[in-house]
SERO-770072 format. One line per 8 residues: number of its first residue (from 1); their letters; for each residue x, y, z of N, C-alpha, C, O. Coordinates in nm, 2 decimals, decimal comma, padded with zeros to 4 digits, m for minus. Layout:
N
NUM = a = X Y Z X Y Z X Y Z X Y Z ~ ...
END
This chain:
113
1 = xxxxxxxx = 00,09 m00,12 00,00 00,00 00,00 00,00 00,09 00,12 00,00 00,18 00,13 00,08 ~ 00,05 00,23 m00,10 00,13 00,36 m00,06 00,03 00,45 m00,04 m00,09 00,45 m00,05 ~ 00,11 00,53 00,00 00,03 00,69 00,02 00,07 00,78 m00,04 00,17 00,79 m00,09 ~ m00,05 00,89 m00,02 m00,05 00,98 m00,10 m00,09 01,12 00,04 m00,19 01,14 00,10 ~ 00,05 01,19 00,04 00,01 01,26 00,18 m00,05 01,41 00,10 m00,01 01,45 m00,01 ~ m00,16 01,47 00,18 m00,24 01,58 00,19 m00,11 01,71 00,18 00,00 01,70 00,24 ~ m00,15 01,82 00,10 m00,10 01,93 00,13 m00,06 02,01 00,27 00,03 02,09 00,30 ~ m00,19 01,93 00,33 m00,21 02,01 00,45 m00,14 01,92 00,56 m00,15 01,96 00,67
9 = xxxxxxxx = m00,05 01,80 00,53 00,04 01,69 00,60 00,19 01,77 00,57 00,20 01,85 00,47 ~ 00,28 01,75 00,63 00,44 01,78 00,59 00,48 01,65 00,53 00,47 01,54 00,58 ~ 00,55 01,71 00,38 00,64 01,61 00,35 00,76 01,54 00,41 00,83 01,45 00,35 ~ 00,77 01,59 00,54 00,92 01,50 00,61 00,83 01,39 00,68 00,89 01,30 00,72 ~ 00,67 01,39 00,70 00,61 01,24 00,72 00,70 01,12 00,64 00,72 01,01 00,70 ~ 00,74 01,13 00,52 00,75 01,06 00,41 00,87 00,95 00,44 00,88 00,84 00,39 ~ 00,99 01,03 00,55 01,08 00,91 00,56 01,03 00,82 00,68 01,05 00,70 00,71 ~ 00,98 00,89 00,73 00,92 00,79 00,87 00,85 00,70 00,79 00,87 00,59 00,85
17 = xxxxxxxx = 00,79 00,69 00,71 00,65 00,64 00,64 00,74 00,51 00,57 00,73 00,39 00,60 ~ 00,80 00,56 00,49 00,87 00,48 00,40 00,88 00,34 00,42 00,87 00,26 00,33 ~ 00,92 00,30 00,58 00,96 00,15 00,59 00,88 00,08 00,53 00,91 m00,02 00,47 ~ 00,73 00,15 00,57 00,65 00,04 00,60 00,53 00,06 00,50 00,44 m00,03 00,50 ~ 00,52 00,19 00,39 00,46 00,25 00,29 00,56 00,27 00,14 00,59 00,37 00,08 ~ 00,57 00,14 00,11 00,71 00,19 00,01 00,65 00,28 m00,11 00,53 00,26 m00,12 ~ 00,69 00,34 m00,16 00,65 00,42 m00,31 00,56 00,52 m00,25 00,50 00,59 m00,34 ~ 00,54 00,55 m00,15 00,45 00,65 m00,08 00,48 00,81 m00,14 00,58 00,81 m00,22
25 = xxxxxxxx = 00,44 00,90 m00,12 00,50 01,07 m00,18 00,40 01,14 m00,16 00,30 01,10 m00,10 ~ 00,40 01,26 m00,20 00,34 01,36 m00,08 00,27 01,45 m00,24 00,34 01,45 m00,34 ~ 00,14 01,54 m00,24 00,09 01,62 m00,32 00,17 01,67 m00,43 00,14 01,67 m00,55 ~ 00,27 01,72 m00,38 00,39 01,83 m00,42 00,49 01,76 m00,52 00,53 01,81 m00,62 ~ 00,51 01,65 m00,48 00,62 01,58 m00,56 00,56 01,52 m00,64 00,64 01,45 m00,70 ~ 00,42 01,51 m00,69 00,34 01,44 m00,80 00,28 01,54 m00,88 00,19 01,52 m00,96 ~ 00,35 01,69 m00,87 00,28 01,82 m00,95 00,15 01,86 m00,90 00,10 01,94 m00,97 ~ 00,10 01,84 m00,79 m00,02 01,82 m00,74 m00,05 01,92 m00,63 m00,15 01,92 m00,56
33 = xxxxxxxx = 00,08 02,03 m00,62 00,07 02,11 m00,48 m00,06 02,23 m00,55 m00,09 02,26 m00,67 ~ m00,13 02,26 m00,39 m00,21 02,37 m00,50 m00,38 02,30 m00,58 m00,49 02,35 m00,59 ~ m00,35 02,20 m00,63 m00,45 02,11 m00,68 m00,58 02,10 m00,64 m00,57 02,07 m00,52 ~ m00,69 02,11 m00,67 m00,79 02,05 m00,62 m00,81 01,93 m00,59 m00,75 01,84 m00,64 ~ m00,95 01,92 m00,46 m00,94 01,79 m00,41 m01,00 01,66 m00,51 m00,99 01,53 m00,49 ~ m01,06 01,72 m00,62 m01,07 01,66 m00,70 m00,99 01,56 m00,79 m01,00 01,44 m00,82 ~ m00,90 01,68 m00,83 m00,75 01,67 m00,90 m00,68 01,57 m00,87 m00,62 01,51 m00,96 ~ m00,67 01,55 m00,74 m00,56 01,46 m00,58 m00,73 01,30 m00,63 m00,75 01,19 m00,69
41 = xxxxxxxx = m00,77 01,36 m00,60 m00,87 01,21 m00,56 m00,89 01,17 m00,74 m00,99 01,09 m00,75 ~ m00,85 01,20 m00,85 m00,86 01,09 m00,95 m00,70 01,02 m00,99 m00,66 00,91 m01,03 ~ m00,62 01,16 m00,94 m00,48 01,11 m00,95 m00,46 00,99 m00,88 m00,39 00,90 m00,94 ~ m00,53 00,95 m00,73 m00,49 00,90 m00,64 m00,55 00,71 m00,71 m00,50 00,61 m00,75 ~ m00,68 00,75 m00,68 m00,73 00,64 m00,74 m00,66 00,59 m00,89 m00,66 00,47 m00,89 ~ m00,62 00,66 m00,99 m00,56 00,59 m01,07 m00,43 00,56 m01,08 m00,39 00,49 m01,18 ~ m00,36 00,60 m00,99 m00,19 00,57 m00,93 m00,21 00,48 m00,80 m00,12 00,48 m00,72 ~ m00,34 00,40 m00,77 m00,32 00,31 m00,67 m00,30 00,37 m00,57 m00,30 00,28 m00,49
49 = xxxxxxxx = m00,29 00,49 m00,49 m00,25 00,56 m00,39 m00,37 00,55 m00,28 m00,49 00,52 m00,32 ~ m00,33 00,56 m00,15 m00,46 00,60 m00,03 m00,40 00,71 00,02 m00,28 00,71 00,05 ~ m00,48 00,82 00,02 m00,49 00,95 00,07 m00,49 00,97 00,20 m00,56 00,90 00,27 ~ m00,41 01,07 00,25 m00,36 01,05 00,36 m00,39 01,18 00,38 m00,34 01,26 00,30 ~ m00,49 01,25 00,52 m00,53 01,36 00,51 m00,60 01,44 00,63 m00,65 01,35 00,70 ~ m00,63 01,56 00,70 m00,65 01,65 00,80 m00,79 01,64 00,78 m00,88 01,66 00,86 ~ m00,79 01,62 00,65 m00,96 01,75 00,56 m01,07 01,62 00,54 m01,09 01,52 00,47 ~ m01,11 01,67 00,61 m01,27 01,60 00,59 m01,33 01,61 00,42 m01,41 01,52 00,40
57 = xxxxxxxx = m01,30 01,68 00,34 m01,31 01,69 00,19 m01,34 01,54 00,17 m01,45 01,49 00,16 ~ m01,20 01,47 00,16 m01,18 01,38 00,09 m01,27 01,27 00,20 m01,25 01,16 00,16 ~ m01,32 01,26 00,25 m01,40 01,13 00,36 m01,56 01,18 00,24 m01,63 01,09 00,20 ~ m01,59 01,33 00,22 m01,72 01,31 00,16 m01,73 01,28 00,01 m01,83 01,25 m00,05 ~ m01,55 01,28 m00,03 m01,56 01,25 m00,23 m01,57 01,07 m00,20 m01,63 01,01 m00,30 ~ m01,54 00,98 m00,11 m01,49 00,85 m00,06 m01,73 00,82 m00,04 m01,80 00,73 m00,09 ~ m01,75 00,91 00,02 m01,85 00,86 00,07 m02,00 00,92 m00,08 m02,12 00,88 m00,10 ~ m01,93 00,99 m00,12 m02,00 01,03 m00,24 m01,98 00,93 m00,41 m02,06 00,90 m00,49
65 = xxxxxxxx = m01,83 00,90 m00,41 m01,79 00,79 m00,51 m01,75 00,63 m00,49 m01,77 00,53 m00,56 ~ m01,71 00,64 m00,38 m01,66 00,49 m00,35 m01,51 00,46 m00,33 m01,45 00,56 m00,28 ~ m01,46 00,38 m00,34 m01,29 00,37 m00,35 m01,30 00,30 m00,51 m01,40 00,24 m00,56 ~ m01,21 00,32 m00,56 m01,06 00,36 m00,52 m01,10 00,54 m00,55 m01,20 00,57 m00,61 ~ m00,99 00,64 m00,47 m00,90 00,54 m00,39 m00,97 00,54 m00,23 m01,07 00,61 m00,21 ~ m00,93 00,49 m00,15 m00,89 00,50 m00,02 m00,84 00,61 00,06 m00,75 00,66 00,01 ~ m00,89 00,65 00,17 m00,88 00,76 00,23 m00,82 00,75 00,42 m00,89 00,70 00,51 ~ m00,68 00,82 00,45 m00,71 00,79 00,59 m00,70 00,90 00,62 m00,62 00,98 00,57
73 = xxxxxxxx = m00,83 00,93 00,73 m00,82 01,04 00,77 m00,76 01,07 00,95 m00,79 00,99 01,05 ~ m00,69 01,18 00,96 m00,61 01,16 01,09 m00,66 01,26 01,16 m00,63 01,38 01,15 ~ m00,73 01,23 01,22 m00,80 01,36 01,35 m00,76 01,36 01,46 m00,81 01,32 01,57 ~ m00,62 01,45 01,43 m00,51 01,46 01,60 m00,50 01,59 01,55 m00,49 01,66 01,45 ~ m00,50 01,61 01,69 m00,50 01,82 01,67 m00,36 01,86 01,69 m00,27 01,79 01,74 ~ m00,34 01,97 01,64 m00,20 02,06 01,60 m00,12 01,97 01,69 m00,13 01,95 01,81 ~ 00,01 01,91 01,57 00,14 01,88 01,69 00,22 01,87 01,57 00,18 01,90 01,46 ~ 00,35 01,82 01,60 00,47 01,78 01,52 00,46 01,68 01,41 00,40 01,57 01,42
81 = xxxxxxxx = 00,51 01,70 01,34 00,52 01,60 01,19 00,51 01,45 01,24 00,44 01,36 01,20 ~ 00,59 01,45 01,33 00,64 01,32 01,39 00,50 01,23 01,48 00,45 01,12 01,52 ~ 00,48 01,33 01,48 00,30 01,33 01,60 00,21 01,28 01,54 00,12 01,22 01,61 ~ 00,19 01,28 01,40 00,11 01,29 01,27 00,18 01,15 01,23 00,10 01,06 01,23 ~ 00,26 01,12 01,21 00,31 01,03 01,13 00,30 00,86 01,27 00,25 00,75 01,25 ~ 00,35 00,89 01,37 00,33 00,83 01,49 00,22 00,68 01,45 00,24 00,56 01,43 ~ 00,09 00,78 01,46 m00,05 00,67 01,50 m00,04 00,60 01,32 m00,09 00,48 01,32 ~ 00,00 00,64 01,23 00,03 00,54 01,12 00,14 00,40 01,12 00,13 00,28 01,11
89 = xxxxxxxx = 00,21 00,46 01,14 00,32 00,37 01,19 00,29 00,27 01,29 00,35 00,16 01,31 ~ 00,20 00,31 01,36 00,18 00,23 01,51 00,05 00,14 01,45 00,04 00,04 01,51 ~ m00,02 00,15 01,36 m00,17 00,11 01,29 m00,13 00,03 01,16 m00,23 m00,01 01,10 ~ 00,04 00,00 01,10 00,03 m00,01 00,98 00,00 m00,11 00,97 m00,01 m00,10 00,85 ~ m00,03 m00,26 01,01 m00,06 m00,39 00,98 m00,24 m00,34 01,01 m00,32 m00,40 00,93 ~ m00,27 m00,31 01,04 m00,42 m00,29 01,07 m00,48 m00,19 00,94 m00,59 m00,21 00,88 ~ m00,37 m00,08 00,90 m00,44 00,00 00,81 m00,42 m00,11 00,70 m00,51 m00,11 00,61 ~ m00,33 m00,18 00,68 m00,31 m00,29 00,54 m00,46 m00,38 00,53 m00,54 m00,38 00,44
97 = xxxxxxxx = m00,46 m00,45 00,64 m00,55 m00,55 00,66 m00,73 m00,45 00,63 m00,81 m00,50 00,55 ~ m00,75 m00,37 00,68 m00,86 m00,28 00,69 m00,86 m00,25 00,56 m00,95 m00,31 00,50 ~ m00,82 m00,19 00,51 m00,82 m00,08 00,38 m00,79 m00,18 00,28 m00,82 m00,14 00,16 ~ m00,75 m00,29 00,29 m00,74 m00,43 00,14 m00,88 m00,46 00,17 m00,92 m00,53 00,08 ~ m00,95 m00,43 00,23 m01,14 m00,49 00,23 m01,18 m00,41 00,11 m01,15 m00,29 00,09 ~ m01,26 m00,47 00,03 m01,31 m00,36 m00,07 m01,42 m00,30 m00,07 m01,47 m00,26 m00,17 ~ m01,48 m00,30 00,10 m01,63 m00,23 00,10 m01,53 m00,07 00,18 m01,58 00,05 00,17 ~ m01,44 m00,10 00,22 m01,39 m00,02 00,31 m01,35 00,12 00,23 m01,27 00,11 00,13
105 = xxxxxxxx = m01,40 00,26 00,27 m01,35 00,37 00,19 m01,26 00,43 00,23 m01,17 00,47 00,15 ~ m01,28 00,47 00,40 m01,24 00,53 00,51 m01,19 00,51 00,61 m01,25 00,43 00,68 ~ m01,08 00,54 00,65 m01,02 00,50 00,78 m01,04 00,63 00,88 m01,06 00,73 00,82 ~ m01,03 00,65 00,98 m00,98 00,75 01,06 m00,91 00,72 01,17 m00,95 00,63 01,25 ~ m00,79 00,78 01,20 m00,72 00,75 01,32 m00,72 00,88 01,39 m00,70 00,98 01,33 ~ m00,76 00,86 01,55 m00,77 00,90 01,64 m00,62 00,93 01,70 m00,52 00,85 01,67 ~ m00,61 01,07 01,81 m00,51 01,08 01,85 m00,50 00,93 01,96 m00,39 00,88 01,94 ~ m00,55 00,90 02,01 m00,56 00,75 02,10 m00,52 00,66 02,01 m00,50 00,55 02,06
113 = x = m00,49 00,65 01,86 m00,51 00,51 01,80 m00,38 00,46 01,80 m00,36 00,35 01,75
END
């Protein structure tokens, strides 16, 4: 599984990410900074990507279209890149296992998760 991190995520998520998200990259490095959420959600679904994201946007294009692609959304309030990247790392055998279901659109992780 890779990701596809949100504008509104920092791209230094990406090495932390890496071990365990190979081919993973960030809005910016795919021409995509700036982009609508539209833009990001056909790119994503047709590059295989799950969207990795702050913005509730993308949970209503997921709940409006379907997958692909896949959406996680992270609802932990203002902290460190490292803070953000954390509850993925700590979830990645569960976000694999969850998100390979194919009814599944949405994930969300909790500052608790």
């Amino acid at each position: 599984m890779k990701l596809l991190l949100d504008e509104n995520l920092s791209r230094r998520m990406l090495g932390m990410l890496e071990p365990y998200f190979p081919e993973s990259s960030h809005v910016s490095f795919v021409g995509l900074e700036g982009a609508k959420d539209a833009e990001i959600w056909s790119f994503a679904g047709e590059s295989n990507f799950v969207i990795v994201t702050r913005d509730s946007d993308f949970s209503e294009l997921a709940a409006l279209h379907g997958p692909p692609p896949k959406v996680i959304v992270l609802q932990i309030s203002n902290c460190r890149w490292r803070d953000m990247a954390s509850p993925i790392i700590r979830k990645h055998k569960e976000l694999v296992t969850y998100l390979g279901q194919p009814d599944v659109a949405v994930v969300e992780l909790r500052e608790s998760s």
